[in-house]
Structure formats: C-alpha cells, structure tokens
C-alpha positions as CSV (number, residue, x, y, z in Angstrom):
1,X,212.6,-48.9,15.0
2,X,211.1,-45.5,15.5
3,X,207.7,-44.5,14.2
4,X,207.2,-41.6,11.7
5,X,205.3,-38.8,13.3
6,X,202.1,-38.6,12.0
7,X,201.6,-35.9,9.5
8,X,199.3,-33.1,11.1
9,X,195.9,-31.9,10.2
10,X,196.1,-28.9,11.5
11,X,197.8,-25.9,9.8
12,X,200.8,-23.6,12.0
13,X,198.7,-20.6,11.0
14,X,195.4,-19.5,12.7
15,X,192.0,-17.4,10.8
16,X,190.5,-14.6,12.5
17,X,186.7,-14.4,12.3
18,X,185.3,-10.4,13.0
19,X,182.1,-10.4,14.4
20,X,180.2,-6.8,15.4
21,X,178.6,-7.1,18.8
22,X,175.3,-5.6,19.6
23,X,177.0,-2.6,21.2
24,X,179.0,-1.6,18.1
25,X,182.2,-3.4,19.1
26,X,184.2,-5.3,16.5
27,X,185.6,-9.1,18.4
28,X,187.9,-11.0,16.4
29,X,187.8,-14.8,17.3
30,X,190.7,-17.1,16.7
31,X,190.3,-20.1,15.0
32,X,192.4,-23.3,14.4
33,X,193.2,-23.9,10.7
34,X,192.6,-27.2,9.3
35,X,193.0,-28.9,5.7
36,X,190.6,-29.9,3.2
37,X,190.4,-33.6,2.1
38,X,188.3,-33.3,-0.7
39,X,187.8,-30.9,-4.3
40,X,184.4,-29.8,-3.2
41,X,181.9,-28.6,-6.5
42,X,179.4,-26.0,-5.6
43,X,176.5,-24.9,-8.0
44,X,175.8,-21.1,-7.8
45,X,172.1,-20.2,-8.8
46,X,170.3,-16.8,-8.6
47,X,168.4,-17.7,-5.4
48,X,171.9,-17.2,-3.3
49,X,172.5,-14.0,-5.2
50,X,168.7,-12.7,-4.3
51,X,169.7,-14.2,-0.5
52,X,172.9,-12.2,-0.2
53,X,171.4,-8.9,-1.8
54,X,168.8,-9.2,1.2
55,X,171.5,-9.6,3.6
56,X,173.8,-6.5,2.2
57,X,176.7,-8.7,1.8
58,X,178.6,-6.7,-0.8
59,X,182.4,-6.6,0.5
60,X,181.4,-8.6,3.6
61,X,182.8,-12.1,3.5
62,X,180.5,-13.7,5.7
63,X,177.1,-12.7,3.9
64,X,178.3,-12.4,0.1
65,X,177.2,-14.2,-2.6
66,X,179.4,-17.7,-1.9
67,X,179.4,-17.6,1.6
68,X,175.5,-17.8,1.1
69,X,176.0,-20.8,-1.2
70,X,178.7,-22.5,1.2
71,X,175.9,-22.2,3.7
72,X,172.8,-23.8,1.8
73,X,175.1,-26.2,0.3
74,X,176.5,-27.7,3.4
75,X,176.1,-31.6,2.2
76,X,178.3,-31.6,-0.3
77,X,181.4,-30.9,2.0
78,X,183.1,-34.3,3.2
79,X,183.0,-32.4,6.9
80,X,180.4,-30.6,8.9
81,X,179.6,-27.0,8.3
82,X,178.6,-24.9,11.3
83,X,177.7,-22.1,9.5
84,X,180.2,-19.8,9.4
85,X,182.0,-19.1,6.6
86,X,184.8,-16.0,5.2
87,X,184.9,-15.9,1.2
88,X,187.9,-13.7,0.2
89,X,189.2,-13.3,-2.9
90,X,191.3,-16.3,-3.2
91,X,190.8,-18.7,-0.4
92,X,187.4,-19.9,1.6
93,X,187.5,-20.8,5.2
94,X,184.2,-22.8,6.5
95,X,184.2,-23.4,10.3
96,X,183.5,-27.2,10.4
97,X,183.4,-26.8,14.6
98,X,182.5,-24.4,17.4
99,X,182.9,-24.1,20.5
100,X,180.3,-24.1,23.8
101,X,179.6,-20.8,23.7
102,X,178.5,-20.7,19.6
103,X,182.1,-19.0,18.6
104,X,184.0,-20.4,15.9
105,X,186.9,-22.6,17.0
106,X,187.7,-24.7,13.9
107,X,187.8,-24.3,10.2
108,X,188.6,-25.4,6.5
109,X,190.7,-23.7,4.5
110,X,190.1,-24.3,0.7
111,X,191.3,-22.5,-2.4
112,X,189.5,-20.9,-5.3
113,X,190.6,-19.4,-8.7
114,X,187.1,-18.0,-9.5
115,X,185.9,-14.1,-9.5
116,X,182.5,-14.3,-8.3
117,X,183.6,-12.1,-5.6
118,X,185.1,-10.0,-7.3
119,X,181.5,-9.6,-9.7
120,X,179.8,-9.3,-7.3
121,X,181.4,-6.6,-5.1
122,X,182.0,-4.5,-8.4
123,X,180.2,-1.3,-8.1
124,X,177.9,-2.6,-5.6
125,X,174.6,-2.5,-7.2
126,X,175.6,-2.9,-11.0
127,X,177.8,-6.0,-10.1
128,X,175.4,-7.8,-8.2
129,X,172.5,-7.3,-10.9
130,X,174.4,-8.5,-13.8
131,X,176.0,-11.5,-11.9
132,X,171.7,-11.9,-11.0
133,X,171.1,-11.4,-14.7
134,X,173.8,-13.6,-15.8
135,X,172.7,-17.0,-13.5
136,X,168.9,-16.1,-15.0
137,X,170.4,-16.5,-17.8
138,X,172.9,-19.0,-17.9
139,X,171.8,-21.2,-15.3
140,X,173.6,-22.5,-12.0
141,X,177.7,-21.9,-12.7
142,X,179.9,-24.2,-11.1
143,X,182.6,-23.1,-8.2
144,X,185.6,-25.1,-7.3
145,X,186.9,-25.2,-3.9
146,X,190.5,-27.0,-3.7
147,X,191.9,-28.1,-0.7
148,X,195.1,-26.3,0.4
149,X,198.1,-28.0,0.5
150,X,200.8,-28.0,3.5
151,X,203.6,-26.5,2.7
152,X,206.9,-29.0,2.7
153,X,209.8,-27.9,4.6
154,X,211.1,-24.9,6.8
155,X,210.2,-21.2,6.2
156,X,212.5,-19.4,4.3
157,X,215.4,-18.3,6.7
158,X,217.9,-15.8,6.5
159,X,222.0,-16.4,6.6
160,X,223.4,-14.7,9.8
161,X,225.6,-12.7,8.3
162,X,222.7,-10.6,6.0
163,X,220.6,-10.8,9.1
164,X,222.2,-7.7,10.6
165,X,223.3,-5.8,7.1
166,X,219.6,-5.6,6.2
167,X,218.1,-2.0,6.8
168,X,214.8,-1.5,8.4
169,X,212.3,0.2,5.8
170,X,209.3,1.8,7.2
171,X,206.3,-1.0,6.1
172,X,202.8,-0.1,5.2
173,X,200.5,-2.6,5.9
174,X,198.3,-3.5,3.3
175,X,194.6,-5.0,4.0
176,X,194.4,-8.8,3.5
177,X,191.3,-10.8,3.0
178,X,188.2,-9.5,4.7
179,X,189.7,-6.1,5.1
180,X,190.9,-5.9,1.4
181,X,187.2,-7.0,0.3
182,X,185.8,-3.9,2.7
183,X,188.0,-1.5,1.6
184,X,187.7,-1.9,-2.1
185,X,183.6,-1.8,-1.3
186,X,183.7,1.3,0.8
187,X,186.4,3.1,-0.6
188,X,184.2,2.9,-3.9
189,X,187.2,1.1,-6.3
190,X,185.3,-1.5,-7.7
191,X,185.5,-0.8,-11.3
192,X,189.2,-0.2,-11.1
C-alpha cells in the first residue's frame, strides 16, 4: 500500500525582503515561505512605540511599531526569530532562519486583523503620538498573530475555450505590502 505524501511546510509562494545597501542601492532577497504552528499573543507597550519613533519607522515595515515588538518579543514565538521581520497591513512575516552570509532565507508567515499599522503610519507624527498617548494610557494592548492556512486544492483555472476569447486589458499595478505601506507614508494619504 502506498504512503500519503507528507503534507508540506513550506508555502509555493516566496517573500521578498528590500534592504538599502550602504551605496544607495535597493537588494531584494528571496525568502522561502513557511507556516505558522501556533496563535502567537503579543503585548504592545509604549516602550516599542518610543523604540520605533527613534528608528523612523513610519511606513517602513521593518522598523515600525510591531516589527519592533516581534523583535523584543522573540520568546513567545514556538520558532526562532532571527530578527528580521516585514509588518504589512494584514500579514507578518518573521524570518525564523538565515543564511551564511546574515541574508534572510526563511520565514513565517502569520495573519493579523489589527490596525496598529495603520495608527501608527497615520499622518506621521499625529498617529504615532496618540497611539504613544493611548498605550500611556491604556496599558500594554494585545496583538494576535494567526497562522496562515494552506490553501486546499488547485488554483483557479480557466476552461480552454474562454482562454483565448478573453481580451487583454492594459493592467496597472497596484503597490502590495511594503510598497503600499511606503506609498501611503510618502505620498502624504494617511488620513484618507
């Protein structure tokens, strides 16, 4: 009797890390995507907030507010953290592995339904002072990190026969992720 494969780990897709070089160049680094295990709890408090406003991270996802918290909050993750980490707007990749020469090579991918991004990246300085104001406040608020799912079954695929009959439409492409996060920051459309 034959053996069912063993389910994979690893995710089809692959997350690009951008990292600026000392010369001004922009590198992306491909890394392999893996899934989470474990809901993971993380407790934000105004210390990460004061740590993120010293590294400029508004609209960058690797020195915002929760990449900050990922960071200092490394035990609580069932895998290791190597310090690295992209907060978007929606998901949260945390490189768990990389590679001789200090690169990324693997990562996490968890999900989130919070907008402490989205706060704090809100008209720069006003966002990031009332999220500070609100943890002062409030105390340490609680973030959720939920481990993505692999999708069951085959892409969606076209019948043959519409295949051809579609018509090519010009597509813009629209900033995902990292970029998105950037461009709502520098293009100054925070508060819309």
């Amino acid at each position: 009797m034959r053996k069912k494969p063993k389910k994979s780990q690893f995710s089809n897709q692959k997350h690009y890390f951008h990292f600026t070089l000392p010369n001004g160049k922009v590198t992306r680094v491909a890394c392999k995507v893996r899934y989470g295990t474990k809901t993971v709890e993380l407790p934000l408090t105004a210390e990460h907030v004061r740590k993120s406003i010293d590294a400029e991270g508004y609209g960058n996802t690797q020195t915002c507010v929760m990449a900050i918290c990922v960071k200092d909050r490394a035990d609580v993750f069932p895998h290791s953290v190597d310090g690295y980490v992209d907060w978007t707007y929606n998901r949260a990749y945390v490189v768990s592995k990389t590679d001789k020469n200090g690169w990324p090579c693997e990562c996490v991918i968890y999900s989130h339904d919070d907008e402490v991004a989205k706060e704090f990246d809100k008209r720069k300085e006003d966002g990031v002072i009332d999220l500070w104001k609100k943890l002062e406040k409030e105390g340490p608020r609680t973030i959720t990190l939920h481990p993505v799912k692999a999708r069951k079954g085959e892409a969606r695929k076209y019948p043959k026969e519409r295949k051809n009959e579609r018509k090519k439409v010009p597509h813009r492409k629209q900033p995902k992720g990292a970029a998105l996060r950037f461009g709502i920051v520098s293009l100054g459309m925070e508060g819309k």
